[in-house]
PDB file of N, H, CA, C and O in Angstrom:
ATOM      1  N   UNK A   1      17.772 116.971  13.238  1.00  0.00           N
ATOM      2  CA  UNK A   1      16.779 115.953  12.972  1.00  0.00           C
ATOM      3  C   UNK A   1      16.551 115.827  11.471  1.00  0.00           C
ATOM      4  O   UNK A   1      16.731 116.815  10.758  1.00  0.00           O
ATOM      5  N   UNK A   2      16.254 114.934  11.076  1.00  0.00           N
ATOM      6  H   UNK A   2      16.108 114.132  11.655  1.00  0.00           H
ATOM      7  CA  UNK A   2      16.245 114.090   9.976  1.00  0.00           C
ATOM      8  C   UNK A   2      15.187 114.377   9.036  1.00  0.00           C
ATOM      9  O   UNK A   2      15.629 113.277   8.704  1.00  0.00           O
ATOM     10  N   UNK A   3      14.259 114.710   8.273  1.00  0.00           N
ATOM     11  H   UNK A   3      13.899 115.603   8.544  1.00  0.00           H
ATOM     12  CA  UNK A   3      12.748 114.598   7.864  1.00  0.00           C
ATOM     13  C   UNK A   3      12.198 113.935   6.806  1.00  0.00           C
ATOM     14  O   UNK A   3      11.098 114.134   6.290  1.00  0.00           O
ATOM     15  N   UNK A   4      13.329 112.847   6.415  1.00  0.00           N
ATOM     16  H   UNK A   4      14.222 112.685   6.834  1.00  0.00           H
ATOM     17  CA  UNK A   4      13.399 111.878   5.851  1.00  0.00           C
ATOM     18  C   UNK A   4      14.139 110.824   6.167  1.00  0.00           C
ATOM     19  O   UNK A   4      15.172 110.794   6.835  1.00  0.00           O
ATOM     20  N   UNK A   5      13.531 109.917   5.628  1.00  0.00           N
ATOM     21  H   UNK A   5      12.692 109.941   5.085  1.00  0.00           H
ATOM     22  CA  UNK A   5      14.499 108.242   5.913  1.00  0.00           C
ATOM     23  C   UNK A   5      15.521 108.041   5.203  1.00  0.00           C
ATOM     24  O   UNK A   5      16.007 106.911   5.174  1.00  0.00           O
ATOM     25  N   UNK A   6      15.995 108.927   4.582  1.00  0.00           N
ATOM     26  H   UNK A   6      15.600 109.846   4.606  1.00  0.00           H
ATOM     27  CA  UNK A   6      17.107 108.655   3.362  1.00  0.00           C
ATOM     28  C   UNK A   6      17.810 109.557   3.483  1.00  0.00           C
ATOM     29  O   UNK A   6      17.298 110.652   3.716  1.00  0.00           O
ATOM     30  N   UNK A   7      19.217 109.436   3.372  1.00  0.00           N
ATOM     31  H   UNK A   7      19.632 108.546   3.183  1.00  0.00           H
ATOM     32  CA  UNK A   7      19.847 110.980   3.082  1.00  0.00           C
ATOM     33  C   UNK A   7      21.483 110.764   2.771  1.00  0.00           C
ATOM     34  O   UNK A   7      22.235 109.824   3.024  1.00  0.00           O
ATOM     35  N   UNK A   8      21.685 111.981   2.147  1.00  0.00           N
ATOM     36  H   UNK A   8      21.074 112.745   1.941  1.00  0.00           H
ATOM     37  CA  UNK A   8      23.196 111.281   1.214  1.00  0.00           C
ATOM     38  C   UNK A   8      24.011 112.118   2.049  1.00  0.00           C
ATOM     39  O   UNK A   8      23.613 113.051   2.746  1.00  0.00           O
ATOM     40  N   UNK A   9      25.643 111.541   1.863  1.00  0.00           N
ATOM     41  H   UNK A   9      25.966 110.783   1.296  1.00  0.00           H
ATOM     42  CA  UNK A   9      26.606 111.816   2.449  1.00  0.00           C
ATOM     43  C   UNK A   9      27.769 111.881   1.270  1.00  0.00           C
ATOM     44  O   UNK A   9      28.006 110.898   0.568  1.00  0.00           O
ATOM     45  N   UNK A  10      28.501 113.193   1.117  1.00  0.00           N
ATOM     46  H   UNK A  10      28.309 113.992   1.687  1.00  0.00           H
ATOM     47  CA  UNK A  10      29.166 113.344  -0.322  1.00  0.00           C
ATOM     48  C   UNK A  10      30.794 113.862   0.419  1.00  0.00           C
ATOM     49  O   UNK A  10      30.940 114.498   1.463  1.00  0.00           O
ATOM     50  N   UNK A  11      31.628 113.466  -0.300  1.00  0.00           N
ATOM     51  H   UNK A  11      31.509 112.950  -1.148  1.00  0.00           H
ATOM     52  CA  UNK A  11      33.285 114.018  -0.457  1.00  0.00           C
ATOM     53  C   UNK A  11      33.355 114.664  -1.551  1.00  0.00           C
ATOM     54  O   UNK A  11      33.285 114.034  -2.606  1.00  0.00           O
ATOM     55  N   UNK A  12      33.508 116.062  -1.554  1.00  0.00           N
ATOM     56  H   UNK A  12      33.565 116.574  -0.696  1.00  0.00           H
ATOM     57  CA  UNK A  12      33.740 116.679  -3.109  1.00  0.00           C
ATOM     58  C   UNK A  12      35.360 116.873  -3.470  1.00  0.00           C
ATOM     59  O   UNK A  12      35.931 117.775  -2.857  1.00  0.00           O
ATOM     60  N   UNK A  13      36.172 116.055  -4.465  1.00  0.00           N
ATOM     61  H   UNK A  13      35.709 115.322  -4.963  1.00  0.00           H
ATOM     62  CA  UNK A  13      37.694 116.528  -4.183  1.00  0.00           C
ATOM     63  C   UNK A  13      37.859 116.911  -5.493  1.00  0.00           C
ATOM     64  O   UNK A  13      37.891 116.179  -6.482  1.00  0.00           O
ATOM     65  N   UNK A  14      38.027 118.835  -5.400  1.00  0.00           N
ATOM     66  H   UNK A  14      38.001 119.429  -4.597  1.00  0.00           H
ATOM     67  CA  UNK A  14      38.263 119.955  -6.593  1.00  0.00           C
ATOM     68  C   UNK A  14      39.850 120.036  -7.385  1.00  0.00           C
ATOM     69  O   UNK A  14      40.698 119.143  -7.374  1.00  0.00           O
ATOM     70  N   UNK A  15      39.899 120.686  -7.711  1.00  0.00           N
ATOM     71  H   UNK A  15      39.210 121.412  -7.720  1.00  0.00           H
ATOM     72  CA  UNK A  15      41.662 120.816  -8.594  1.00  0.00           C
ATOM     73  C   UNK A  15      41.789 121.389  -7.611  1.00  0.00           C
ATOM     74  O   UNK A  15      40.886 122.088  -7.152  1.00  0.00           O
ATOM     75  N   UNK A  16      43.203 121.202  -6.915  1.00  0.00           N
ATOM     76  H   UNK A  16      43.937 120.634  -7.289  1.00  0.00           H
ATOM     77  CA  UNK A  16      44.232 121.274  -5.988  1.00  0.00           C
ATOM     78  C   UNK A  16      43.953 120.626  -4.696  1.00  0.00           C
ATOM     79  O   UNK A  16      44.358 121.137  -3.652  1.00  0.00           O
ATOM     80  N   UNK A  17      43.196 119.386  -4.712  1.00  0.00           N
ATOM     81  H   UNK A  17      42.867 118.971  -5.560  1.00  0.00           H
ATOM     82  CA  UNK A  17      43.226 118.894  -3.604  1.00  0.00           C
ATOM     83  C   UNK A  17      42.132 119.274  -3.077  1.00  0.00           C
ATOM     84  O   UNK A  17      41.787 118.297  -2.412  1.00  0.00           O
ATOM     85  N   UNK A  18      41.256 120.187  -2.932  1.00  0.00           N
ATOM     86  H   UNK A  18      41.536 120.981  -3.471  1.00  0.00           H
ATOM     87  CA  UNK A  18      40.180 120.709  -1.977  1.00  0.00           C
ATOM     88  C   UNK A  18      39.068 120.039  -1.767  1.00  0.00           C
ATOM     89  O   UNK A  18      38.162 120.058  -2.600  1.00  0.00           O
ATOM     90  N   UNK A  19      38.978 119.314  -0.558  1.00  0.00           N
ATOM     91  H   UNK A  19      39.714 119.298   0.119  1.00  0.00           H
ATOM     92  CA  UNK A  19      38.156 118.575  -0.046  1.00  0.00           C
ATOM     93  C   UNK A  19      37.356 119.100   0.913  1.00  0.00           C
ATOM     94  O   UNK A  19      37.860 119.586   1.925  1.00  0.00           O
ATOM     95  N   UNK A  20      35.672 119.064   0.674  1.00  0.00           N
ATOM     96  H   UNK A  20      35.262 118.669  -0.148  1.00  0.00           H
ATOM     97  CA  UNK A  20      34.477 119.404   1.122  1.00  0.00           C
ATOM     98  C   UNK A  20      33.788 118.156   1.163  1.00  0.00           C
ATOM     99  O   UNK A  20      33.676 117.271   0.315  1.00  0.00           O
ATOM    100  N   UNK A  21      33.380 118.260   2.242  1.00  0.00           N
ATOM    101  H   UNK A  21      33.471 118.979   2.931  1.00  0.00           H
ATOM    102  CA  UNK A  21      32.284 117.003   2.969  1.00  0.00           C
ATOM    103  C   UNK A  21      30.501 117.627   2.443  1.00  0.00           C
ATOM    104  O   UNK A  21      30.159 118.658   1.863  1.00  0.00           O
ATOM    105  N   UNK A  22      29.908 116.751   2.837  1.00  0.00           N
ATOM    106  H   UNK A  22      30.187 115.914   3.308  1.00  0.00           H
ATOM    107  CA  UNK A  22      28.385 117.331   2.428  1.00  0.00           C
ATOM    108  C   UNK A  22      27.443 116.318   2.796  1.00  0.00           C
ATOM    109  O   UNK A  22      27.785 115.139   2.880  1.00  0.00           O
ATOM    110  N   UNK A  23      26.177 116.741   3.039  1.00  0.00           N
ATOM    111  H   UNK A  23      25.898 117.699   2.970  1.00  0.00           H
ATOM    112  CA  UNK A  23      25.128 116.122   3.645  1.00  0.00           C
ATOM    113  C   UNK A  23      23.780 116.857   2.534  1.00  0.00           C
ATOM    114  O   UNK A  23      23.816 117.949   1.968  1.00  0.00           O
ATOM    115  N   UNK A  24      22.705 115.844   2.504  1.00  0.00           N
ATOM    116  H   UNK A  24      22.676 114.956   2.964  1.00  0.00           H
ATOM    117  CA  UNK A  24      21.449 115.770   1.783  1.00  0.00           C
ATOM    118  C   UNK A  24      20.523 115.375   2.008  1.00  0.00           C
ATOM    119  O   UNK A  24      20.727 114.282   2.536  1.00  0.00           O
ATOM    120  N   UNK A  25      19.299 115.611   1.935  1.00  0.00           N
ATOM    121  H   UNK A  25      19.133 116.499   1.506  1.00  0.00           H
ATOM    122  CA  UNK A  25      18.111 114.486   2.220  1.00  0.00           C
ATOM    123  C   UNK A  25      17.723 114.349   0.956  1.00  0.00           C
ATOM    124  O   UNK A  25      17.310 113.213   0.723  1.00  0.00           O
ATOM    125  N   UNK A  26      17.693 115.363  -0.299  1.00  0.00           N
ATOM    126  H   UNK A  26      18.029 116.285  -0.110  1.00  0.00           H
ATOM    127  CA  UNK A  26      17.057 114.738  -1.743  1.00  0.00           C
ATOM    128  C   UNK A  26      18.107 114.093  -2.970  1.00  0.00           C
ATOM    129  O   UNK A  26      17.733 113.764  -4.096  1.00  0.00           O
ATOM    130  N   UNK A  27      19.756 113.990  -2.350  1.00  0.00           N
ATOM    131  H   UNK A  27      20.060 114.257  -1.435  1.00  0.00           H
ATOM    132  CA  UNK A  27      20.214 113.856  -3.289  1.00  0.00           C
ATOM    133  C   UNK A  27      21.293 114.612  -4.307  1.00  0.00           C
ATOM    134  O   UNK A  27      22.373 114.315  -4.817  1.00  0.00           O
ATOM    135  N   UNK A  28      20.081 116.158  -4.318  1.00  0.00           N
ATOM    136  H   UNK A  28      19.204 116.400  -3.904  1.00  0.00           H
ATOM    137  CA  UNK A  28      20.744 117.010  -5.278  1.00  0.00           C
ATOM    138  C   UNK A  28      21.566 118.040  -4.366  1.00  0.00           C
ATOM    139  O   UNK A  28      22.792 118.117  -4.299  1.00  0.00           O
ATOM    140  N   UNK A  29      20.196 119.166  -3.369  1.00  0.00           N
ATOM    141  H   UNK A  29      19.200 119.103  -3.424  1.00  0.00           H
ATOM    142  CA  UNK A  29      20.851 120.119  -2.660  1.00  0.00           C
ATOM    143  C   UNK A  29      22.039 119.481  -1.087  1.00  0.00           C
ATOM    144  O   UNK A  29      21.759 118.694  -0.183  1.00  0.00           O
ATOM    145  N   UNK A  30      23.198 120.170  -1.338  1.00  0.00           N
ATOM    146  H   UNK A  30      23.426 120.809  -2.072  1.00  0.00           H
ATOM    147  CA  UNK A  30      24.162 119.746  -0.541  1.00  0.00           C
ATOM    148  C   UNK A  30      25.026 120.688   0.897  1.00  0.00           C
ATOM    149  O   UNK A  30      25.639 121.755   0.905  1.00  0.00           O
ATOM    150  N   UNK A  31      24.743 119.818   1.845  1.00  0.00           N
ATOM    151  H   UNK A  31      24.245 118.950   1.839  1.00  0.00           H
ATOM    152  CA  UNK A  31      24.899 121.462   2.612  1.00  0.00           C
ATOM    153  C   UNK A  31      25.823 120.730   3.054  1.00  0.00           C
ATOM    154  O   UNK A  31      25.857 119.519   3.271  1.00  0.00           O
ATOM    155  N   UNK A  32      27.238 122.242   3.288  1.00  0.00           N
ATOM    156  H   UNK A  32      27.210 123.226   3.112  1.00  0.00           H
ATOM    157  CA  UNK A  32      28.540 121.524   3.481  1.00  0.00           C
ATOM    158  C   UNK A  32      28.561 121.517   5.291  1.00  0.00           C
ATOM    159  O   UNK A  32      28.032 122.209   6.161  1.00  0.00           O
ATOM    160  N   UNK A  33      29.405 120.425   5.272  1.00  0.00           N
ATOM    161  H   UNK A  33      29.835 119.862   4.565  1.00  0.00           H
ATOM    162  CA  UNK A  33      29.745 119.903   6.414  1.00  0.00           C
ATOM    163  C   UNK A  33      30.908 119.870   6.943  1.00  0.00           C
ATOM    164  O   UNK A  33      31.798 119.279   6.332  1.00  0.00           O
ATOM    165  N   UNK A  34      31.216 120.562   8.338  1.00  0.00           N
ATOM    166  H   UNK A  34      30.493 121.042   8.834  1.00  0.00           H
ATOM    167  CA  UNK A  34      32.762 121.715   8.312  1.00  0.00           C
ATOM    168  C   UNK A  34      33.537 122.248   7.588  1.00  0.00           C
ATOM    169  O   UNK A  34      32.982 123.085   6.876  1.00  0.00           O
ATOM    170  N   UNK A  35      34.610 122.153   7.428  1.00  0.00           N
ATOM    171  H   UNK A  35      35.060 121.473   8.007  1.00  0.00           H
ATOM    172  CA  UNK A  35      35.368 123.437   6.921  1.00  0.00           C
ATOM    173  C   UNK A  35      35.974 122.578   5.600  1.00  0.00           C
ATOM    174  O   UNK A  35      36.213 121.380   5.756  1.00  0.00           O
ATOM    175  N   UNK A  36      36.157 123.065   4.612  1.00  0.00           N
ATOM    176  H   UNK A  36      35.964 124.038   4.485  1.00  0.00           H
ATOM    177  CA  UNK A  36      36.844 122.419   3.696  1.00  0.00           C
ATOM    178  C   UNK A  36      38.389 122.434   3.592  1.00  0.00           C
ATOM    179  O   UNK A  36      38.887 123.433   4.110  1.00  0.00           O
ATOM    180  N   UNK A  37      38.836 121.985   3.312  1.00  0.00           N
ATOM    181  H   UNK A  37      38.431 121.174   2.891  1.00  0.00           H
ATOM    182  CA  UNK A  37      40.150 121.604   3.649  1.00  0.00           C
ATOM    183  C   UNK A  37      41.304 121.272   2.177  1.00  0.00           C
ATOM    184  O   UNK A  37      40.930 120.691   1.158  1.00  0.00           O
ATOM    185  N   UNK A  38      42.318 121.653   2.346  1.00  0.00           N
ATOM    186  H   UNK A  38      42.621 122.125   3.174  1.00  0.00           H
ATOM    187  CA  UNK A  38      43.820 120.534   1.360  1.00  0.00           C
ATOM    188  C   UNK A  38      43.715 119.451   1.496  1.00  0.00           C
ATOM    189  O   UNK A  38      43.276 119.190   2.616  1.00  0.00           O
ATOM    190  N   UNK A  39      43.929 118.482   0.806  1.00  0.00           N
ATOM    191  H   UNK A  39      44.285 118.695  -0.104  1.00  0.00           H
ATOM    192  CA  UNK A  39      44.088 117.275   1.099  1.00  0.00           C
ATOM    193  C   UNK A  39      45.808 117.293   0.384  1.00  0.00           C
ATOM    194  O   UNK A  39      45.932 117.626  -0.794  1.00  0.00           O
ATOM    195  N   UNK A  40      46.811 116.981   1.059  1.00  0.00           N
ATOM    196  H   UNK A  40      46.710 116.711   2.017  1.00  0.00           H
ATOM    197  CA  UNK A  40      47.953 116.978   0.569  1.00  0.00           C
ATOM    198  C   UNK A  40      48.690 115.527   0.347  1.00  0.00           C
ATOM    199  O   UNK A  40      48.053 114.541   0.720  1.00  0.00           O
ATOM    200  N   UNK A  41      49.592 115.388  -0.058  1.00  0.00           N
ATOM    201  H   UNK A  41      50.109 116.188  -0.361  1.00  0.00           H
ATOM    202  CA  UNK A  41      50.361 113.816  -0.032  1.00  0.00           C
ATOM    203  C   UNK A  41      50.932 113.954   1.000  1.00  0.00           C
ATOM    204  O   UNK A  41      51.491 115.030   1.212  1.00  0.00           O
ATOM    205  N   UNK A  42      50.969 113.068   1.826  1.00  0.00           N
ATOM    206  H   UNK A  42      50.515 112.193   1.654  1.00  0.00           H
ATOM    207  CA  UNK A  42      51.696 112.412   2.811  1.00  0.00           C
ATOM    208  C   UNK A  42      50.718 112.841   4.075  1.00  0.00           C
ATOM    209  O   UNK A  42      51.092 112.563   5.214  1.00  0.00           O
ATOM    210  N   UNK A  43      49.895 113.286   3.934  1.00  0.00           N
ATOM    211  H   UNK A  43      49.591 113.511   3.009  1.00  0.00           H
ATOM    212  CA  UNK A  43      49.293 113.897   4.827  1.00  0.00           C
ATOM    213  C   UNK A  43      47.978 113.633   5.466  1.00  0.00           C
ATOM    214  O   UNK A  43      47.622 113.657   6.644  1.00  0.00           O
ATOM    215  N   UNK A  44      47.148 113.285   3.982  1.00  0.00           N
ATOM    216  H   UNK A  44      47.437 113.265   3.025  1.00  0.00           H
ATOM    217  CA  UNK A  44      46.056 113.002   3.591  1.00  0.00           C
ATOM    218  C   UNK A  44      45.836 111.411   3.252  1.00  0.00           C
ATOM    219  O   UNK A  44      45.775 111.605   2.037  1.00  0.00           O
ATOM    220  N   UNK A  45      45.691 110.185   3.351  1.00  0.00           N
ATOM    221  H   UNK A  45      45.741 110.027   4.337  1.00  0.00           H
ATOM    222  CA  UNK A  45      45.391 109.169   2.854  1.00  0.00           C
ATOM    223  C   UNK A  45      43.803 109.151   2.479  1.00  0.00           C
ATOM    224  O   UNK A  45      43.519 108.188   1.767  1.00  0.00           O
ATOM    225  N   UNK A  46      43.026 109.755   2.706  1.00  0.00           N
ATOM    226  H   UNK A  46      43.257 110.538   3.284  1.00  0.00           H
ATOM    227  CA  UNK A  46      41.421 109.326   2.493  1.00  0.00           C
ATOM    228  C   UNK A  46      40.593 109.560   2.894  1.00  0.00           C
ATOM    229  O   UNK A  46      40.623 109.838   4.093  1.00  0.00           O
ATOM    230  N   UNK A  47      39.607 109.595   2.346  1.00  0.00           N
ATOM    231  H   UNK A  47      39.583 109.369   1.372  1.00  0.00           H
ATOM    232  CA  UNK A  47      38.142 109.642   3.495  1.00  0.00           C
ATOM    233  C   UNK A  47      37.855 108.298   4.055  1.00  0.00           C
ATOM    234  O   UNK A  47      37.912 107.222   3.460  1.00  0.00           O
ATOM    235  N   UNK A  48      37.486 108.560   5.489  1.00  0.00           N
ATOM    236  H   UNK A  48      37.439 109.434   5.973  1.00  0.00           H
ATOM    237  CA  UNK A  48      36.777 106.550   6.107  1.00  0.00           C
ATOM    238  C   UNK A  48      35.897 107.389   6.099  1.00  0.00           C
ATOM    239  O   UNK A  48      35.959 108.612   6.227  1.00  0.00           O
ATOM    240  N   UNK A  49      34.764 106.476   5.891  1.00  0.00           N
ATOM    241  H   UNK A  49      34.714 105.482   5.787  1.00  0.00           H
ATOM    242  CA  UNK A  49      33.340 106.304   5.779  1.00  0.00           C
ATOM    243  C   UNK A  49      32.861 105.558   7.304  1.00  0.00           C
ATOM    244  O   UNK A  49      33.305 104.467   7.661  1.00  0.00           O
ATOM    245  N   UNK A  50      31.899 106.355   8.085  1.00  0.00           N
ATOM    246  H   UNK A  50      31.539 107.242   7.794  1.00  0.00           H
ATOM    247  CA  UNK A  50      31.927 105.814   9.551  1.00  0.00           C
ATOM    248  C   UNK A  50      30.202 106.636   9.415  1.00  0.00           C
ATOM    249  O   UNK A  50      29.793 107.446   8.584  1.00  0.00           O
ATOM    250  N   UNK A  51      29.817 106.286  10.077  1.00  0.00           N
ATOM    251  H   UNK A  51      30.150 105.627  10.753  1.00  0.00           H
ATOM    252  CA  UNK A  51      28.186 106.558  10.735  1.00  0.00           C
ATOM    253  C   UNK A  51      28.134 106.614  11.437  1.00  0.00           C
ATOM    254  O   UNK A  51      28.713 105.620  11.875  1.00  0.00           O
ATOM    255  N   UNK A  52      27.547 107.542  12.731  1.00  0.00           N
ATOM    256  H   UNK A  52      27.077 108.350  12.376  1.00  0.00           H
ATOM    257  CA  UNK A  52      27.247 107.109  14.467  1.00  0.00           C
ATOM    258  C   UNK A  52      25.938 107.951  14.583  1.00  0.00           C
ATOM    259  O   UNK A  52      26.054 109.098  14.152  1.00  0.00           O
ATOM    260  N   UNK A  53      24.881 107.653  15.013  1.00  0.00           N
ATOM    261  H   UNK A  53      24.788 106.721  15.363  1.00  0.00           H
ATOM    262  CA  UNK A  53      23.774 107.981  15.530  1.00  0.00           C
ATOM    263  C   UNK A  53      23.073 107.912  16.507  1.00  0.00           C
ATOM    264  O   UNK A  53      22.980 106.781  16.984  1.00  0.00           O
ATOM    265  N   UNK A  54      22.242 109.125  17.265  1.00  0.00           N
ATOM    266  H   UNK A  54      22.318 110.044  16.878  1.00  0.00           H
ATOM    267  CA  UNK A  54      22.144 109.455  18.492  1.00  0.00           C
ATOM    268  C   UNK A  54      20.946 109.923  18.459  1.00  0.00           C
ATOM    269  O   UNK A  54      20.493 110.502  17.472  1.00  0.00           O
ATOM    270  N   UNK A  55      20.463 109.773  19.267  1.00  0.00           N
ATOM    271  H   UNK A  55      20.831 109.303  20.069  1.00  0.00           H
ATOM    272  CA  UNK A  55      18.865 110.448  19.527  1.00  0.00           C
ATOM    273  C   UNK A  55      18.475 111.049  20.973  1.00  0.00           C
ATOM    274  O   UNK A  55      18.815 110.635  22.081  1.00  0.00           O
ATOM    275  N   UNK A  56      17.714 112.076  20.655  1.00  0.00           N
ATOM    276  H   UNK A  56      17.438 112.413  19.755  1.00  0.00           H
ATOM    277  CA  UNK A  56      17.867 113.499  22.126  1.00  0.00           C
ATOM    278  C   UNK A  56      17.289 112.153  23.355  1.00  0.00           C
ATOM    279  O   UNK A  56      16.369 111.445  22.946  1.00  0.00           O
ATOM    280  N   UNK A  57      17.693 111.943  24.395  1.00  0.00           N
ATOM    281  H   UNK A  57      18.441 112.519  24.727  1.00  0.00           H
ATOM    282  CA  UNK A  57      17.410 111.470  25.932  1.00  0.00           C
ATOM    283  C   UNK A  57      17.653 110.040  25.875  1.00  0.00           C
ATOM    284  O   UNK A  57      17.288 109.371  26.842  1.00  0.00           O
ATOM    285  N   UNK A  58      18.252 109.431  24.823  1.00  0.00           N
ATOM    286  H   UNK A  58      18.548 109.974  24.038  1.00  0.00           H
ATOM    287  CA  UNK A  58      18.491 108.089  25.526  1.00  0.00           C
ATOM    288  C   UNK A  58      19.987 107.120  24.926  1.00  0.00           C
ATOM    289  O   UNK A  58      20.405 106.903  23.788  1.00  0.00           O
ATOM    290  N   UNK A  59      20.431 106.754  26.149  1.00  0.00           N
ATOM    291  H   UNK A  59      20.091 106.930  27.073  1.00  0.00           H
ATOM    292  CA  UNK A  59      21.748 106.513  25.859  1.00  0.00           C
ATOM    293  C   UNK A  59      21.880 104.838  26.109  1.00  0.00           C
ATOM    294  O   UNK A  59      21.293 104.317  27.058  1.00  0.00           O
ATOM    295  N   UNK A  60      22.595 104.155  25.297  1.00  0.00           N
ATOM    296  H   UNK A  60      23.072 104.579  24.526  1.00  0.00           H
ATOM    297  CA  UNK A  60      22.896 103.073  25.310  1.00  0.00           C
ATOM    298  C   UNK A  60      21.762 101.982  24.956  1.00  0.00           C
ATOM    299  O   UNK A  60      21.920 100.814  25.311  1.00  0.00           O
ATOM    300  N   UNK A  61      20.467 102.445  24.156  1.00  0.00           N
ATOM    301  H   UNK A  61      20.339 103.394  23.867  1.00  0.00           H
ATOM    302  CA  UNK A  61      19.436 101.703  24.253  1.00  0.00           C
ATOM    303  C   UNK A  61      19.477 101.072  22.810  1.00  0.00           C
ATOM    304  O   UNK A  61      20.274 101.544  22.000  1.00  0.00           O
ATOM    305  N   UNK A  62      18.749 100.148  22.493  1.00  0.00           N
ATOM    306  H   UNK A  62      18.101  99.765  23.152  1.00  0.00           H
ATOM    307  CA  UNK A  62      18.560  99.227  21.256  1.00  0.00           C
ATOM    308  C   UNK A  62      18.307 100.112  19.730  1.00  0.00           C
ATOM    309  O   UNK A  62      17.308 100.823  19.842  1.00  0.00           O
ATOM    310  N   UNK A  63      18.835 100.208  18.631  1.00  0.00           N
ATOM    311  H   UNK A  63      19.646  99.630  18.540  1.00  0.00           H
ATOM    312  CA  UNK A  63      18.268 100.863  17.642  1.00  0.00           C
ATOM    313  C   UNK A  63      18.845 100.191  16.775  1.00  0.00           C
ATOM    314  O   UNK A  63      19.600  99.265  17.073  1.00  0.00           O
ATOM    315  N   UNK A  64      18.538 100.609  15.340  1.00  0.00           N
ATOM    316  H   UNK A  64      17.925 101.360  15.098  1.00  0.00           H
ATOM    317  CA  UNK A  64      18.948 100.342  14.060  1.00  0.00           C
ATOM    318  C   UNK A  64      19.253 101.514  13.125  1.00  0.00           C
ATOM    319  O   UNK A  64      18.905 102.684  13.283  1.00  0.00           O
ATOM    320  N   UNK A  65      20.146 100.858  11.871  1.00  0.00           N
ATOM    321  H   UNK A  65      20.429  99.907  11.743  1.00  0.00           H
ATOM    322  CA  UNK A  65      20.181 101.492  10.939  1.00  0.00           C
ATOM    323  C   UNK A  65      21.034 100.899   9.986  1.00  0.00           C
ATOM    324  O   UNK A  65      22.222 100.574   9.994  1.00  0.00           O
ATOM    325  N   UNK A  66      19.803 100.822   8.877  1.00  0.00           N
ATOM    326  H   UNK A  66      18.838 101.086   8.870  1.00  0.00           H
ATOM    327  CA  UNK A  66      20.107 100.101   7.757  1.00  0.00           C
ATOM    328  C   UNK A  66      20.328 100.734   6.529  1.00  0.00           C
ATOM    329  O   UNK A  66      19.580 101.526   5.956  1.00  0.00           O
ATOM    330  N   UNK A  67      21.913 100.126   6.015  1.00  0.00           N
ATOM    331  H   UNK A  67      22.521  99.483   6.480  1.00  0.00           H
ATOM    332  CA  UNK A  67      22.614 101.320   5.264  1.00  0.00           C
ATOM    333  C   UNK A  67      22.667 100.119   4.108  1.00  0.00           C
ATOM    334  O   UNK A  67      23.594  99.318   4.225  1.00  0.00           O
ATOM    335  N   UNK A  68      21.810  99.953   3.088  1.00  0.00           N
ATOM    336  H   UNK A  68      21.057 100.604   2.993  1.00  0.00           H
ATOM    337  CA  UNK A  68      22.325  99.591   1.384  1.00  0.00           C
ATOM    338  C   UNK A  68      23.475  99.750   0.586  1.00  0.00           C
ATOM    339  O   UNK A  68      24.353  98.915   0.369  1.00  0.00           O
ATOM    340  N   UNK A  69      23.411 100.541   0.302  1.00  0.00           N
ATOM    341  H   UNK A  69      22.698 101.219   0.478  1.00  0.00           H
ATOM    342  CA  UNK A  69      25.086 100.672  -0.126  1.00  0.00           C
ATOM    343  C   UNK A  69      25.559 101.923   0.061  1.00  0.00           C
ATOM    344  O   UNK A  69      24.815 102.739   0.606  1.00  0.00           O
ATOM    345  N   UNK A  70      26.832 102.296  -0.336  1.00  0.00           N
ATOM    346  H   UNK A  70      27.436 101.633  -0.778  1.00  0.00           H
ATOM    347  CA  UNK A  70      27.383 103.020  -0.752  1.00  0.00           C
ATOM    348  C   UNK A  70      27.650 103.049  -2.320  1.00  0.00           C
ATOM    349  O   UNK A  70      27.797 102.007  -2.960  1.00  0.00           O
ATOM    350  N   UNK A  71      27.710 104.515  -2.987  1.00  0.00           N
ATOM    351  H   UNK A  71      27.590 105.361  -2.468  1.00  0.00           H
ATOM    352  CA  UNK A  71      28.619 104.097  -4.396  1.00  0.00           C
ATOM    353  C   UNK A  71      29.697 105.590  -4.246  1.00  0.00           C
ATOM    354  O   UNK A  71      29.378 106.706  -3.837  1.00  0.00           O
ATOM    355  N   UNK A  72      30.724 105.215  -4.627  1.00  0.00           N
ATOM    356  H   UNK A  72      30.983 104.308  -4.960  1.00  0.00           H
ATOM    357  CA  UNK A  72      31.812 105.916  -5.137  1.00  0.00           C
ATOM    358  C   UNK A  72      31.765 106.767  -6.812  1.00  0.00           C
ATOM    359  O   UNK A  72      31.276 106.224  -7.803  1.00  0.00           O
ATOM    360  N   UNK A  73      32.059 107.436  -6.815  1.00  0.00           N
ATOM    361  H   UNK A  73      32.456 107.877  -6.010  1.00  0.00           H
ATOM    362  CA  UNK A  73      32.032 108.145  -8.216  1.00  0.00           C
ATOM    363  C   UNK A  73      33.547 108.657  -8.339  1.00  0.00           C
ATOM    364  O   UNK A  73      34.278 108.721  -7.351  1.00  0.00           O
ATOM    365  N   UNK A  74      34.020 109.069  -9.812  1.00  0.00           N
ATOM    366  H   UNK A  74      33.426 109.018 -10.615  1.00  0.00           H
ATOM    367  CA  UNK A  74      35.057 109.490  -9.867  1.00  0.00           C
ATOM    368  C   UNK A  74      34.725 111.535 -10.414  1.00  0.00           C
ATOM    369  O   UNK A  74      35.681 112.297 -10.562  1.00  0.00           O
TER     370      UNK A  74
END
């Protein structure tokens, strides 16, 4: 559960390829999100950017979620 209305979603890619996912609610502190991984050539094309959200007891019912942007960094 959530305890804010806002919250960031990060790709960290280190020298040699090493790609770590990450999740936030302020921005700064980043808690990683499964296992980090190689990203290799031929192997690897990218991160997709996808959202899906669920809430405890109800399935298939009306909701929202309104996403502003994204930004990319190098």
């Amino acid at each position: 559960m959530l305890s804010s209305n806002e919250f960031y979603l990060r790709v960290r890619i280190q020298k040699g390829g090493i790609a770590t996912f990450g999740s936030s609610i302020d921005g700064k502190t980043f808690t990683t999100v499964g296992t980090p991984f190689t990203a290799r050539e031929g192997r690897w094309i990218g991160a997709k950017v996808g959202l899906f959200f669920t809430r405890p007891g109800k399935f298939n019912d009306a909701g929202t979620a309104d996403v502003d942007w994204f930004r990319f960094e190098k």
